[in-house]
N, C-alpha and C positions, 0 to 999 in steps of 0.2 A: 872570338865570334861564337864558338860555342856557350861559353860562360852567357855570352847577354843572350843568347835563345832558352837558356833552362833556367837565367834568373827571371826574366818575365814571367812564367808562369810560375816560380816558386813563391815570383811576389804578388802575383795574383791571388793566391791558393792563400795565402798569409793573411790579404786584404779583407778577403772573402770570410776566414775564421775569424778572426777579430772580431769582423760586421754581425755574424753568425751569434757571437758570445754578446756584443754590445746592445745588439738590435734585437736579440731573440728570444730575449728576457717578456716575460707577459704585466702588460702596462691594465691594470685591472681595471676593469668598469664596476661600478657598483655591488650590480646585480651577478656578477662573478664571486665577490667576496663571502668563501665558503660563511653561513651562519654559525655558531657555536650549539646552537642551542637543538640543530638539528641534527650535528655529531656529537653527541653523549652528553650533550645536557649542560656543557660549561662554557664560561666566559671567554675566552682566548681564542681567536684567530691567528696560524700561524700557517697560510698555507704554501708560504715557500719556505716554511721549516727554517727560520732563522733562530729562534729559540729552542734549546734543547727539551729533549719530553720532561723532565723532572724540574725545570721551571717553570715549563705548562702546567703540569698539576700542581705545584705548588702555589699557584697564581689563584688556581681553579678554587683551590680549597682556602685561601685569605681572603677571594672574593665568597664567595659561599658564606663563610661567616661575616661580610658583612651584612648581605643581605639577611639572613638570618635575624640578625640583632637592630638592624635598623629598616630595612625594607628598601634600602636602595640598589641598586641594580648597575656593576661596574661591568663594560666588555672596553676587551685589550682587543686592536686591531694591529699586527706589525706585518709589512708588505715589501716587495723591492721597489715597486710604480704603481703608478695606477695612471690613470685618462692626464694625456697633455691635453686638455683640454679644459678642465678644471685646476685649481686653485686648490690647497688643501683645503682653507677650511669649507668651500663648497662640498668637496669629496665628503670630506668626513659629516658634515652638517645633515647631508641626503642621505650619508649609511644608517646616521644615528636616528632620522623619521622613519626611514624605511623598514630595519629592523623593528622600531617601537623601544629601545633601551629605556628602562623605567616603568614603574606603575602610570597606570593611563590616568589614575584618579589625581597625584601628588606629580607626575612627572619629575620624579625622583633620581634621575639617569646619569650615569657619568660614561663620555666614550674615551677613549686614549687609543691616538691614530698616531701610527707611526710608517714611515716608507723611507726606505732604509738608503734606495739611490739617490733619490732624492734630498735628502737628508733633512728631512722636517716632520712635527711632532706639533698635534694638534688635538688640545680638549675641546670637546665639547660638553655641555653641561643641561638640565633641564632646569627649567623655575624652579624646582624642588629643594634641590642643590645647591641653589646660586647662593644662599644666603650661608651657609656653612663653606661653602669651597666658593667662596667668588675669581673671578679673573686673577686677580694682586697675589693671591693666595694662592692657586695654581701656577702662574707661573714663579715665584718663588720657591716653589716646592720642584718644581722644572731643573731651575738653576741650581739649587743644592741635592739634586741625587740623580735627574735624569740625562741632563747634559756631559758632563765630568764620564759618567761610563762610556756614553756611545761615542765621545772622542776618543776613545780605547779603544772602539769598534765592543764594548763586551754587553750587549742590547740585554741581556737576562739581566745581568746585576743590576743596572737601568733601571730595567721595568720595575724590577721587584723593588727597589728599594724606595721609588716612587707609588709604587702601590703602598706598602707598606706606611709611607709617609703620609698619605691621604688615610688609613686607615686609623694612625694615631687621633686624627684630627675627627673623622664621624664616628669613632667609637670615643668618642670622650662622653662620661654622663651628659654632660651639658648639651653639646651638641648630640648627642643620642636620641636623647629626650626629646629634642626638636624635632628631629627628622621623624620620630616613631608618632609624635603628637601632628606633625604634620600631614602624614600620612594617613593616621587613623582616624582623622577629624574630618579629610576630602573623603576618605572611603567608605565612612560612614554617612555622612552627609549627603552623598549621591546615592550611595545604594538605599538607604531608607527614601528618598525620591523614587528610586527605582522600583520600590519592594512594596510598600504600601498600599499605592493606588491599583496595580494591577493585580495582586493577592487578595485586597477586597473585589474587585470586582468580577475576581472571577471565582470569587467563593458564594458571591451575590448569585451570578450565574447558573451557577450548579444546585446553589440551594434550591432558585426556581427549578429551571430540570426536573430532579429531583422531584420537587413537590407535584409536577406534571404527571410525571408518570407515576407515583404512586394514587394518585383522585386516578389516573384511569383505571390502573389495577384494582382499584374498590369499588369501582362505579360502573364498569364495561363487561365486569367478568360474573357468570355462573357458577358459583361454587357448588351449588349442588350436582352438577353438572361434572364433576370430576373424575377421571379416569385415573387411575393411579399405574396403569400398567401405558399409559403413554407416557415414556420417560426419554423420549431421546434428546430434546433439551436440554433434560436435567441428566443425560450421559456428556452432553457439551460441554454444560456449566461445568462438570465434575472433573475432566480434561481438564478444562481453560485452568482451574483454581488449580490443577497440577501441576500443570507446568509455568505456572506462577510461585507456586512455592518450591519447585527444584529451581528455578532460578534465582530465589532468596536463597535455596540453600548452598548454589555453586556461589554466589555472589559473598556470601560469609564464609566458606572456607577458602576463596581467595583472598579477603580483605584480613583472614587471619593467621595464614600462611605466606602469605607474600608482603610486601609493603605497598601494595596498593593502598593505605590510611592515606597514603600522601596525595590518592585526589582531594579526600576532602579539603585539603590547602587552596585548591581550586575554586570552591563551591562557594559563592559569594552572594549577598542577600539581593541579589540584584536574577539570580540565581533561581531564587527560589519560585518566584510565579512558573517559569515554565516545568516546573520538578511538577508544583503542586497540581497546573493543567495534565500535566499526565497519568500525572495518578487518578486524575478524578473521572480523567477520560476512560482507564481499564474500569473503572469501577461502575463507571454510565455504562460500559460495553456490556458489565458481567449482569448488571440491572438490567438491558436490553434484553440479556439471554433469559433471565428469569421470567420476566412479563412472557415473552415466549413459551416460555415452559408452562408457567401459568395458562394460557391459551389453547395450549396443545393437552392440559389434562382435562381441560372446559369443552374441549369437543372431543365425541368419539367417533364424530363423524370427519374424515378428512380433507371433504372439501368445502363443510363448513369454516376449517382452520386454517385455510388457506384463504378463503374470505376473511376471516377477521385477519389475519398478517398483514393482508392486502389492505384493507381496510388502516389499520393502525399505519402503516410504513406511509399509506397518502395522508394522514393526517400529522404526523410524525417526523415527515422528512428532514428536517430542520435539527434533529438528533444528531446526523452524522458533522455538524458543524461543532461539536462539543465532543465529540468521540467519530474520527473520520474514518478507523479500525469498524463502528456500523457497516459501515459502506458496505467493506466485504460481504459481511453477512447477510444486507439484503441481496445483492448478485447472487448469492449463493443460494439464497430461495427463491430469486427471480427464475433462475436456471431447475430447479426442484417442480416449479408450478408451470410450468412450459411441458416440463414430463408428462405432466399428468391432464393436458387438454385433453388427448383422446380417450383417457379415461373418464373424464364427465360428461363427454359427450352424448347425449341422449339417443338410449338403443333403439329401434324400428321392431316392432311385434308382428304378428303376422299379419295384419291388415295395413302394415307399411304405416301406422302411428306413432307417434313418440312415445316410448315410456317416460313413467315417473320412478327418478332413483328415491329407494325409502330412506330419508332421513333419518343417520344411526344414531343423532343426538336425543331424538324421541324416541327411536323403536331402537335401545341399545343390544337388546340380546338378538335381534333378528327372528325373532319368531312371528308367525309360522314358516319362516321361511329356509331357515339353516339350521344342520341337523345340530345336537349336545357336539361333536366330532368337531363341525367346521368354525362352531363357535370356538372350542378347546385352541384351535388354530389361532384366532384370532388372540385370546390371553395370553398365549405366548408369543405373538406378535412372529408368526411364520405368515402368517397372510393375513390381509385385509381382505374382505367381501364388500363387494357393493351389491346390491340387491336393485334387481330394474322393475317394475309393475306397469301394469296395462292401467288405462282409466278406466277399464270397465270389472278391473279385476280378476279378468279369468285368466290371463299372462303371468310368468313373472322368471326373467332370468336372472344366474348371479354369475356375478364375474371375480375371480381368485386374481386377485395382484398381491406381489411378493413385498411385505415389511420387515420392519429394520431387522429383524435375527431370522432371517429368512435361513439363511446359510449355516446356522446356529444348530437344525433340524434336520431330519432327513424322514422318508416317507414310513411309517412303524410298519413290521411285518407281519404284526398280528392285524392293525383296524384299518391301516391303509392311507390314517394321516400324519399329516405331517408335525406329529409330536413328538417323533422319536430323536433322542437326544445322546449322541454319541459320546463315550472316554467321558463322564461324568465323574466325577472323585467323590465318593461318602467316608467322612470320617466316621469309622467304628470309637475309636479308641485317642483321646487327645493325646498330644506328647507334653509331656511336663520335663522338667530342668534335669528332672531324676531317671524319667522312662521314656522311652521311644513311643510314638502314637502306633496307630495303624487304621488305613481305608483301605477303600476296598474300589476299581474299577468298574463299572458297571455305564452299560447301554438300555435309558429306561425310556418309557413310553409316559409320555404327561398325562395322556388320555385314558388308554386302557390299561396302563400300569406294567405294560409286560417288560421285564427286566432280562440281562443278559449278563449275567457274571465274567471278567474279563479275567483280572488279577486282583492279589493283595499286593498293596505298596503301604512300605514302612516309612513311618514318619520322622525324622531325626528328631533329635532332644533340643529343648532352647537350650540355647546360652546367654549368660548375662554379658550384658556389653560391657569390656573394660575402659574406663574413663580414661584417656590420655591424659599424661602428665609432662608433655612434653612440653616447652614454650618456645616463643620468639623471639626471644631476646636480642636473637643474633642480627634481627633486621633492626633495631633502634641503637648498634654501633653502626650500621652503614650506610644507614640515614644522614649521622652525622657530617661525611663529609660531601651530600648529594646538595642536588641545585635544581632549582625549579625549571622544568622541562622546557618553557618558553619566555619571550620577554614579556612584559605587562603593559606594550601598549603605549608608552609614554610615548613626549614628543618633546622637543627644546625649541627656542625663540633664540637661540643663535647667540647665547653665553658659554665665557672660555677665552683661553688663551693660545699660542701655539708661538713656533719658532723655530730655528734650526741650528746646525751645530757642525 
């Protein structure tokens, strides 16, 4: 009696593990099946590790050089299940559109799906392929390498020797040739469709642009009229083009330090319109800023120059549709000229009438109204003056607002303005490769000159930059066994063979 009360539960608990082992297995869907190409860049799926790692990479690197040499594109999928639901070759048919296996131009693609409980094994194939590996040919190649192992249960020797056996056959000249002429004939074919009509027409484009704003820049603008100490524009432009060329020059010592060469594997002439829309676009941006600049030396009065921006950006708008990096920068002076409403706003004299602000594009030095001092101020660009007047002329206020190096200065102790100019560095004495320089610290006044000796500071000596002679070499052996970071896009029309064993 006891016996049958402890064997029902021992054969419960038996029932249960078995069911556990049988049942617990994961029957993959699709969109489960880990990608290769998003864990390090290679062909092989194996995520219930039925292959050992040293046939995975070995797989990795025979497919790698075919692609390499022929441009077609081989992934191994091996599994224990996947969906009762499907049929293999539905499974594998939907993995191989889903991932895109193959160039999207040549649909060049071969998949090798294998699920190990099941025990079936299923190509798929793209139009590319069909005519060097058709159906008859795969699976004869099935039956003499890949069948014979896995009735051993030994699924690496299998695979490989199956890979291998396809590999005979797309690296032959003959068939090489094919596949490379196939390939390079749809790739070219499309991408010049691709490349021509919108690289003309957007060089059409920009020519016009272009041609736009340069007839305004010679037709809008007062050059005699030019201030040369209004440069914060051309402080902009000066920036922009800097960190334009620190990022050519981080962008070439990665591209010569590293093996990033291998995007341009990527860069396809189908490519190139929107490279060249971007380029054109920083270039309309930095043209932008210049008319600007242009503008800002044409007026020394500043709310003449904020009229013409204004002016230009409503005629103009249409710029930020070629260059939408514009944008910004009108917001940025939309937000600038909002500052300054209360400042144009016309002052009340004593009989509570409007003045009139003097026009600094006509009356540039302010006289009679600002002394040699306030002008001095102005040159260095610590303040702007606006000058208000009565209509009857016996009035006139002026009003100090703080410009761009405002903070640059500070109030001098001898005259009282604001041209005193702090930690100034004067080189006495250059430094050369052989001798040390020396300057000298000093706090001067722009105006009335009075000076303030701090310290001497020693200049170090140049040095000649030594040339590296170091190379890369090291990156063009380990290229050799890499793989193109994603698949190309193909698709198949449901050629191939499969079977089981």
């Amino acid at each position: 009696m006891l016996n049958t009360y402890l064997f029902k539960p021992a054969a419960l608990l038996f029932f249960l593990l078995v069911a556990n082992i049988t049942f617990g297995q994961t029957a993959y869907k699709v969109k489960d099946i880990p990608d290769p190409k998003n864990n390090g860049g290679g062909y092989v799926s194996d995520p219930d590790s039925i292959l050992g790692s040293s046939a995975v990479s070995g797989l990795n690197n025979t497919i790698a050089q075919f692609e390499r040499e022929t441009n077609v594109q081989v992934a191994v999928v091996i599994i224990n299940d996947f969906d009762h639901d499907k049929e293999d070759f539905d499974f594998a048919y939907e993995l191989f559109n889903t991932w895109g296996i193959g160039q999207k131009t040549s649909n060049n693609g071969l998949l090798l799906f294998i699920s190990k409980d099941r025990r079936k094994y299923r190509f798929i194939t793209g139009t590319g392929t069909e005519g060097v590996l058709p159906d008859v040919k795969l699976k004869h190649i099935a039956e003499q390498n890949l069948l014979p192992a896995f009735r051993q249960n030994d699924f690496s020797t299998g695979i490989t020797n199956t890979i291998n056996a396809i590999g005979v056959i797309i690296l032959n000249p003959e068939h090489k040739s094919e596949l490379n002429q196939f390939f390079t004939q749809h790739e070219s074919n499309s991408s010049l469709e691709n490349f021509w009509l919108p690289t003309g027409i957007i060089l059409l484009a920009f020519f016009g642009v272009f041609k736009i704003v340069n007839r305004q820049a010679k037709n809008g603008l007062n050059l005699k009229g030019f201030d040369k100490n209004k440069n914060s524009y051309d402080t902009t432009i000066a920036k922009g083009c800097g960190v334009v060329f620190f990022i050519v020059f981080v962008s070439i010592f990665i591209f010569v330090f590293t093996d990033a060469f291998e995007l341009f594997e990527k860069i396809k002439l189908a490519h190139i319109p929107y490279i060249l829309f971007t380029i054109l676009a920083i270039a309309l941006f930095f043209r932008y800023l210049f008319y600007l600049s242009t503008l800002r030396k044409a007026h020394q009065d500043d709310k003449n120059f904020f009229d013409a921006v204004v002016a230009f950006h409503k005629k103009n708008w249409w710029l930020i549709l070629f260059s939408p990096i514009i944008l910004i920068a009108i917001i940025l002076h939309l937000i600038k000229r909002v500052k300054t409403i209360d400042r144009f706003k016309p002052i009340l004299d004593s009989k509570k009438k409007p003045m009139i602000r003097v026009d600094r594009d006509i009356n540039t030095e302010g006289k009679p109204f600002l002394t040699a001092g306030q002008r001095k101020e102005e040159v260095v660009l610590a303040y702007d003056y606006d000058i208000w007047e009565s209509a009857d002329h016996n009035e006139h206020i002026i009003k100090a607002w703080p410009a761009e190096e405002y903070n640059s200065y500070t109030e001098c102790p001898g005259c009282a303005f604001r041209t005193y100019k702090l930690n100034e560095r004067v080189t006495v004495k250059q430094a050369t490769y052989s001798h040390e320089g020396q300057a000298k610290l000093i706090n001067e006044c722009g105006f009335c000159k009075k000076t303030e000796f701090i310290k001497w500071i020693t200049l170090a000596m140049l040095v000649e930059s030594s040339s590296s002679s170091s190379s890369s070499s090291s990156s063009s052996s380990s290229s050799s066994s890499s793989s193109r970071s994603s698949w190309g896009g193909g698709s198949s029309s449901g050629g191939g063979s499969g079977g089981s064993w």
